[in-house]
C-alpha positions in Angstrom: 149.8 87.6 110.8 150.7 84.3 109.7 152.8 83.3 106.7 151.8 82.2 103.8 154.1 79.2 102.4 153.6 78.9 98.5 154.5 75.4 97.7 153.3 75.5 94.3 155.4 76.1 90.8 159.6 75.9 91.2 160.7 75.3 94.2 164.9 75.8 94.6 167.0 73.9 96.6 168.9 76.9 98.0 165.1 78.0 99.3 164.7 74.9 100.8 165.3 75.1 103.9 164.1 78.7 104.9 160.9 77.4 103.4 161.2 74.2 105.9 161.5 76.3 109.0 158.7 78.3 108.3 156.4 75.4 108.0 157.8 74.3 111.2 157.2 77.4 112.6 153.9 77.9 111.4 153.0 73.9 113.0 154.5 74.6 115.9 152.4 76.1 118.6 155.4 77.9 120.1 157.2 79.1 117.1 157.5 82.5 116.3 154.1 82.3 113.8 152.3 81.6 117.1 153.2 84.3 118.9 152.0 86.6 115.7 148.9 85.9 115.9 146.5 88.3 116.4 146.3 89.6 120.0 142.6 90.2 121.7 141.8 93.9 121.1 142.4 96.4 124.1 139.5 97.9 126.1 139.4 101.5 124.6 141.4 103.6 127.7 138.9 106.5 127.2 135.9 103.8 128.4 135.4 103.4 132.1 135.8 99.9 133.0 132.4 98.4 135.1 133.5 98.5 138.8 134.7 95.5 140.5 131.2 94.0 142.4 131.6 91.0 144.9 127.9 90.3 144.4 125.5 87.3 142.9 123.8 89.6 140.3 123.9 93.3 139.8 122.4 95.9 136.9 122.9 99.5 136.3 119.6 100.6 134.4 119.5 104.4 133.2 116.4 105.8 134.8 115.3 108.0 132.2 115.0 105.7 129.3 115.1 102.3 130.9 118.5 101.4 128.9 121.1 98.6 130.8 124.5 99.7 130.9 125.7 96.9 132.5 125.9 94.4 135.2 126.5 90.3 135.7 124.2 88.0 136.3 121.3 90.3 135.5 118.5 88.0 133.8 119.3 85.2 136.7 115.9 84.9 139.1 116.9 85.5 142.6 115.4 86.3 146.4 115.1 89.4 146.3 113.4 89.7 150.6 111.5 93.0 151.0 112.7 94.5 147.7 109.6 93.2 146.4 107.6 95.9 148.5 108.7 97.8 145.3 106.6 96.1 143.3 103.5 95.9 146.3 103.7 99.8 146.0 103.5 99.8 142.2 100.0 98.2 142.2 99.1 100.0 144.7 99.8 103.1 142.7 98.4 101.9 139.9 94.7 101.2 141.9 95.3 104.8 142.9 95.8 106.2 139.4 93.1 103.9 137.8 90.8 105.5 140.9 89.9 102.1 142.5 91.5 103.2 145.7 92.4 106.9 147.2 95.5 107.5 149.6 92.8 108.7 151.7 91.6 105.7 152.2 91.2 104.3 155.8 92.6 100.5 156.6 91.7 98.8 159.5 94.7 96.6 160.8 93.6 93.0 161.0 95.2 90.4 163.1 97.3 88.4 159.9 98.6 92.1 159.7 99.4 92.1 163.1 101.1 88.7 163.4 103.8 89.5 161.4 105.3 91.9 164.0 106.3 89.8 166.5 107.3 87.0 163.3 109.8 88.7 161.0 112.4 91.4 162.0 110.9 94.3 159.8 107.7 95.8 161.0 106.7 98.8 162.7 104.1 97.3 165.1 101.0 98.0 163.7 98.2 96.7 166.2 94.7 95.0 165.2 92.0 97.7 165.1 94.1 100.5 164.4 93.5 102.5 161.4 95.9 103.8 158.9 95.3 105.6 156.0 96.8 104.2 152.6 99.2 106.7 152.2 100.8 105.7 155.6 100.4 102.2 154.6 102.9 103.1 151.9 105.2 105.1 153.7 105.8 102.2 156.6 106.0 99.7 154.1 108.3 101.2 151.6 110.6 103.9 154.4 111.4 101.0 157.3 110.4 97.7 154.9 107.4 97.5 157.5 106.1 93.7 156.5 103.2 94.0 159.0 102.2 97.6 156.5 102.6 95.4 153.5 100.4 92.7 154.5 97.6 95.5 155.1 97.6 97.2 151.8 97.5 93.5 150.2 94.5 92.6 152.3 92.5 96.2 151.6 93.2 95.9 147.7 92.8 92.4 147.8 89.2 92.9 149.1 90.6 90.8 152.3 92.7 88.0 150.2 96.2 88.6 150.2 96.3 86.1 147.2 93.7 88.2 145.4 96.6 90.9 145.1 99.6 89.0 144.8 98.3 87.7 141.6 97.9 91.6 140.8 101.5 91.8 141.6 102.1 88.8 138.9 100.0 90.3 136.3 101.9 93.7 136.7 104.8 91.7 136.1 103.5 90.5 133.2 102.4 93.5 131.5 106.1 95.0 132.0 107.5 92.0 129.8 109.3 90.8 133.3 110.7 87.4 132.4 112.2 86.6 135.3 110.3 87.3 138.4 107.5 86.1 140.1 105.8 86.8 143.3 104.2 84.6 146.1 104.6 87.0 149.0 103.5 91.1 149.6 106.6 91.5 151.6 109.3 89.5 149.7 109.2 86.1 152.1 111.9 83.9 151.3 109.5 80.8 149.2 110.9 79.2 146.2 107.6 80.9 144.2 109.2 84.8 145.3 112.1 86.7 143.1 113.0 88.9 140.6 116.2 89.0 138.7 119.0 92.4 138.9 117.2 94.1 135.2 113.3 93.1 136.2 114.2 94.8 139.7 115.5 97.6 137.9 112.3 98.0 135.9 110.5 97.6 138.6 111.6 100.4 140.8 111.9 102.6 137.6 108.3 102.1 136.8 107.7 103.0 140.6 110.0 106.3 140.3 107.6 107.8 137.9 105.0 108.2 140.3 105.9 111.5 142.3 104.3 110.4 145.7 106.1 107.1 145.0 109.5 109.0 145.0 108.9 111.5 147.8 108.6 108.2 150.3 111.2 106.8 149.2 113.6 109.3 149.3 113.1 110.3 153.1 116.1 109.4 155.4 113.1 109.5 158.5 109.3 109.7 158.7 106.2 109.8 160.9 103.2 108.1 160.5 99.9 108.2 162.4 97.3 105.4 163.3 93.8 106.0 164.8 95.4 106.9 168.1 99.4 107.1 167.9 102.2 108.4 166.2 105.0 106.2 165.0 108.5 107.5 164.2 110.3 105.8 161.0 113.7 105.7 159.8 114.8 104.3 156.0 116.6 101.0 155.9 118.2 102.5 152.6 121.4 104.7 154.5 122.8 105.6 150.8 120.5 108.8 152.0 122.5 109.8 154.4 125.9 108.9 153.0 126.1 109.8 149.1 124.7 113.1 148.5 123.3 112.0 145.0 121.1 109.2 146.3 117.6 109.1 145.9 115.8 106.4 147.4 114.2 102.9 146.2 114.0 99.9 148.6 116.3 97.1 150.9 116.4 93.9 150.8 117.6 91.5 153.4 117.0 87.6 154.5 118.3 83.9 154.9 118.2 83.4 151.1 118.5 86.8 149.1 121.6 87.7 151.6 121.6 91.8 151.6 120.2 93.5 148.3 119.7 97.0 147.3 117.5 98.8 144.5 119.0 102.7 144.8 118.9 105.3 141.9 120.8 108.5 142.1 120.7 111.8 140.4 123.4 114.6 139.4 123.4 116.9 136.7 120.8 115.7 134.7 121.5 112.1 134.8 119.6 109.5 136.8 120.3 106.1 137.2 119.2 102.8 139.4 121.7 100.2 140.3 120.6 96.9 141.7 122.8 94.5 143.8 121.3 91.3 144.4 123.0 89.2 147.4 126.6 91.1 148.3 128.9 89.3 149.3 133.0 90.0 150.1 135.7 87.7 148.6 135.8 85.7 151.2 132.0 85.0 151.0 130.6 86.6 154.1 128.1 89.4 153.6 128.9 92.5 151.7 128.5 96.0 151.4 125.5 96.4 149.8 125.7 99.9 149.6 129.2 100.2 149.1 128.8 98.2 145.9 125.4 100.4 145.0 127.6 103.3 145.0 130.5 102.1 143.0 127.7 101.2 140.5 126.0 104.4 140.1 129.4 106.6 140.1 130.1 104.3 137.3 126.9 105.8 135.7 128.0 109.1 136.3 131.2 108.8 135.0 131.0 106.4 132.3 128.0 107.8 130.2 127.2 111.5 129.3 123.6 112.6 128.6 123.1 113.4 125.0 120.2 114.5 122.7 120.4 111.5 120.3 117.1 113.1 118.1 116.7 116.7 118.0 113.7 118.4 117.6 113.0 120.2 113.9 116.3 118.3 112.7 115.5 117.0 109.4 115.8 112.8 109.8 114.9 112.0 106.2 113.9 113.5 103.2 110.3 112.2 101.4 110.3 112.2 97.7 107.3 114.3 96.4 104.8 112.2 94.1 104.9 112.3 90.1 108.0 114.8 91.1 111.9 114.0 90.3 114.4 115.1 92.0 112.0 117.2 94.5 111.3 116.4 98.2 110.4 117.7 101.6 112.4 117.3 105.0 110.6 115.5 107.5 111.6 116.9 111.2 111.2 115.7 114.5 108.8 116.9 117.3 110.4 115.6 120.0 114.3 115.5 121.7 115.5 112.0 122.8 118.2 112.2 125.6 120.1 108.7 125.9 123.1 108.1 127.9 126.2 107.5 125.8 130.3 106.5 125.9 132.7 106.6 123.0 132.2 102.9 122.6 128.1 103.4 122.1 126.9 102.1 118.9 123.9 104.7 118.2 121.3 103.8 115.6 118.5 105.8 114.1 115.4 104.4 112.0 113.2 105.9 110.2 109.7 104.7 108.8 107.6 106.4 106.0 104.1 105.8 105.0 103.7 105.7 101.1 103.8 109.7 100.7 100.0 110.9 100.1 99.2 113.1 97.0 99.4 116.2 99.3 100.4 117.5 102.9 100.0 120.8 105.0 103.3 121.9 107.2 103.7 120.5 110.5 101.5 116.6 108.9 103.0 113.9 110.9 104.1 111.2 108.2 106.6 109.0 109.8 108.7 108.2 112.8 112.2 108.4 114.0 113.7 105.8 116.8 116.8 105.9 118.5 119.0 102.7 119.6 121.8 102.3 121.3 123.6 98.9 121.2 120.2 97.7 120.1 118.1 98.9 122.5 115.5 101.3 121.9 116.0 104.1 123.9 113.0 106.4 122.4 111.1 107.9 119.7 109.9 110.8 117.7 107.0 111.5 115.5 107.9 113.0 111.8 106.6 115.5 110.4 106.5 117.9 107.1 109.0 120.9 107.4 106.6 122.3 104.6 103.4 121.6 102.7 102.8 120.2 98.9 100.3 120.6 96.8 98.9 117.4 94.7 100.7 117.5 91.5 99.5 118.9 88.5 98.0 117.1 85.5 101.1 118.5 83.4 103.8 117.3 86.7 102.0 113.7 86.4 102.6 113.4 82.4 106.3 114.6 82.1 106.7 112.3 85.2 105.5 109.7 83.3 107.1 110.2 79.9 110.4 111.3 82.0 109.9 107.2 83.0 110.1 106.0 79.4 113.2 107.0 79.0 114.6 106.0 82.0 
């Protein structure tokens, strides 16, 4: 703390120069009143410290409720090479859902398709004329990073113009509030117009993870697909499968300009989290461990954060005032648990809205809403509702109500 020197009122010689050194000391950016000052506040010893990550851009993104726990770099835009086959898959799935397409489907292989096998390193040599179902389509593309399998799905659910769906791909982007990210290429080609930064990718293959089928390709270590006439054997790029038992799945990355990059999520006791690691690099610049650094990032997950119920279901959350009645209310409960992943340094907030409370309500009538936030974030929600019914008040409630109010 510094000193406080009052020079005002009677000042006595014999104080004088005590009162002199301490202005000296307080001037001097040396002195002793220097070195008082107040120190920068520890890291709290009970809170993992974020792993050390030789890379251009990282996130770790719980998978559940989309929360980032941390990273560097993560709103940058970046290459991000074949990871974008993430987000190819996506609107595929969506055509699926939406029924525009079926994973039944039968592509024929044109000869764009083609060309990209003997033109980029990742393919699985799809041959013009062959047929594939979509389903396939998806396991080549997403299990080896097959760009050759990429470039076919575009062109089927393009209705033959690969541009036709890579604006779908944009517009997906879009509607998931990606600001970040934009795509010019199916299969991630290094062009100034394709990237995505560390928290969009994150989203991204979190979106993708909801979709079981989605989940089950990515999360083979080996597949087989079959064309019209042949069976091809396929192994995943992502080896985090074969090496760290909680892993997964998600998507590779690799090329001139996004250097290697990884989307992998991982799951153990209940938790589930994706960590992206865009461009790894070691400390003397060369190319990094990209999953090395992936797996530092997700065991930070694991130990770092613990999966709590942040809203409980038929806890009370707030109490609404009955009207024309004093001093009487009704709890309003929640319908729904929210799990969130939290520290001991997690600032957790809860809001509650109300409507205006109507004259009278039945048990179990929704009448507001309960959201959780941690460090700002909204992590999720719960409808409220009454823990009990009211009837409208009586004539006789309404005019001591009233008179109570004159005297108030």
């Amino acid at each position: 703390m510094r000193q406080r020197v009052n020079l005002v009122g009677p000042v006595w010689s014999s104080m004088a120069p005590a009162l002199l050194l301490a202005l000296v000391l307080l001037l001097t950016p040396n002195g002793a009143a220097a070195q008082e000052e107040e120190a920068p506040a520890e890291a709290d010893p009970t809170v993992l410290a974020p792993p050390e990550v030789e890379a251009r851009a990282w996130a770790l993104v719980d998978r559940e409720t989309g929360l980032f726990l941390a990273g560097e770099n993560p709103d940058e835009g970046l290459p991000v090479a074949s990871m974008t086959k993430v987000m190819t898959a996506l609107v595929a799935l969506r055509e699926v859902e939406a029924g525009a397409a079926s994973f039944d489907d039968e592509v024929t292989i044109s000869e764009n398709a083609e060309s990209y096998v003997g033109l980029v390193y990742s393919n699985v040599g799809l041959i013009s004329g062959e047929t594939v179902t979509l389903r396939d389509l998806l396991v080549a593309t997403l299990v080896p990073s097959g760009t050759d399998a990429a470039y076919a799905l575009a062109e089927h659910l393009g209705d033959g113009s690969v541009e036709a769906f890579v604006a779908r791909m944009n517009e997906e982007a879009q509607a998931l509030g990606l600001e970040n990210s934009r795509f010019e290429s199916p299969a991630g080609l290094d062009t100034p117009q394709n990237f995505a930064s560390a928290r969009d990718m994150a989203e991204i293959s979190r979106e993708a993870m909801a979709y079981p089928e989605f989940a089950e390709i990515v999360g083979q270590a080996e597949a087989t697909i079959e064309t019209n006439n042949r069976e091809i054997e396929i192994f995943n790029t992502n080896t985090l499968l074969n090496t760290y038992e909680p892993a997964t799945g998600i998507k590779t990355g690799t090329s001139p300009e996004s250097g290697p990059s990884l989307s992998a999520s991982a799951e153990s006791d209940g938790e589930s989290y994706i960590a992206v690691v865009l461009d790894a690099a070691s400390e003397d610049g060369t190319p990094g461990d990209r999953f090395e650094d992936a797996q530092a990032i997700l065991e930070h997950g694991f130990g770092r954060y613990d999966r709590e119920a942040l809203i409980a279901r038929d806890e009370p959350y707030e109490k609404l005032p009955l009207p024309y009645r004093r001093d009487e209310s009704v709890d309003l409960v929640a319908t729904e648990d929210v799990f969130g992943p939290v520290d001991a340094a997690s600032e957790v907030e809860r809001r509650v809205t109300t409507p205006e409370p109507p004259p009278s309500a039945r048990a179990g009538q929704e009448l507001g809403e309960v959201e959780v936030l941690i460090g700002g974030q909204s992590v999720g929600r719960s409808p409220l509702v009454t823990r009990q019914g009211y009837e409208e008040a009586s004539l006789w409630q309404r005019v001591t109500h009233a008179v109570g109010g004159l005297f108030q």
